[in-house]
C-alpha positions, 0 to 999 in steps of 0.5 A: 533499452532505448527511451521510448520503449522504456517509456511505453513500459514505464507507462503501463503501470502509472494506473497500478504506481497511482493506486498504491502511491494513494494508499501510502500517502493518504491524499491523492495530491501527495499520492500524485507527487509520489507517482511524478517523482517516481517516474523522474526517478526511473526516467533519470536511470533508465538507461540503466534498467536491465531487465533481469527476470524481474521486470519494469512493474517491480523496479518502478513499485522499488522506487515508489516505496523507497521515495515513500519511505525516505521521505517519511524519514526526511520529514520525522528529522525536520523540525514541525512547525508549531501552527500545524498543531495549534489554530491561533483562533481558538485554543482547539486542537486543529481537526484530524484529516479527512478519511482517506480517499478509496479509489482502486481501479481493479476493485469495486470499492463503490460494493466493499464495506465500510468495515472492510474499508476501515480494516484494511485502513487501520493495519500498520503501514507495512502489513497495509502494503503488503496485502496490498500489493498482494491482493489488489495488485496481483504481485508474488512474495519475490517481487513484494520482498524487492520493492520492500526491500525485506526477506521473502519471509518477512513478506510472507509473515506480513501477509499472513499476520495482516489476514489474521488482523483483518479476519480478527477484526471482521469477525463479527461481521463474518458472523453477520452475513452467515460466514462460519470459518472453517473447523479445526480438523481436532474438533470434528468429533469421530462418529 
């Protein structure tokens, strides 16, 4: 593939990379980094890429997870200095960080609760991605299962344990906006 049309390809998902990027990192500075780094990445072997049913999207989504990752492991190995936990000025602990910065383009994040908000915020990084990538960017269980590098059925138990967790934790809410679940088939009574 020549490496303009690479380029265009690659480009097209820059938008889609940026939003999952912000949500794996928590910061849309680092979340930039990640997306710059990805797209080296994929500049670096694009005379490799061949397309095989599966499409640029999910070798680029690849990328990002596994630049993700690897750098999480990289930095659980290094040794953390110690002024990151204690402020020398006080005997305080140095305040948690900033919420994280909501900002998908496909959703209207401006009309979500803040509860579903906080939810979705507080799933495990894997059940996170998962239904993010997923719910916001429309991927199937295949293409998930090869960016994660994971079993399709371990993208699939992921997914259904993050809704559980999700409809677990919202359930009072549910119930405060007059949403009633469906009923158990066992416990309609015959007439």
């Amino acid at each position: 593939m020549e490496r303009q049309e690479f380029e265009q390809l690659a480009l097209e998902h820059m938008d889609a990379l940026y939003r999952m990027a912000l949500k794996l990192t928590r910061h849309p500075d680092e979340a930039s980094e990640l997306v710059q780094e990805t797209y080296l990445k994929a500049l670096r072997h694009a005379k490799t890429f061949e397309e095989k049913g599966k499409g640029i999207r999910a070798w680029l989504f690849t990328i990002l997870h596994n630049t993700f990752y690897s750098d999480v492991r990289r930095r659980k190995r290094s040794a953390t200095p110690v002024d990151e936990f204690y402020d020398a000025t006080s005997d305080d602990r140095i305040p948690d960080e900033a919420p994280p910065v909501w900002n998908l383009a496909s959703l209207d994040w401006e009309h979500v609760d803040d509860r579903l908000k906080k939810a979705i915020d507080d799933l495990s990084d894997e059940h996170r991605e998962v239904l993010l990538l997923w719910g916001v960017e429309g991927m199937k269980y295949r293409e998930i299962a090869t960016v994660m590098a994971v079993p399709i059925g371990t993208v699939m138990s992921r997914l259904h344990r993050a809704r559980k967790i999700l409809a677990d934790s919202l359930e009072d809410f549910a119930a405060e906006v007059g949403f009633t679940p469906a009923r158990d088939p066992s416990e309609v009574e015959e007439a």
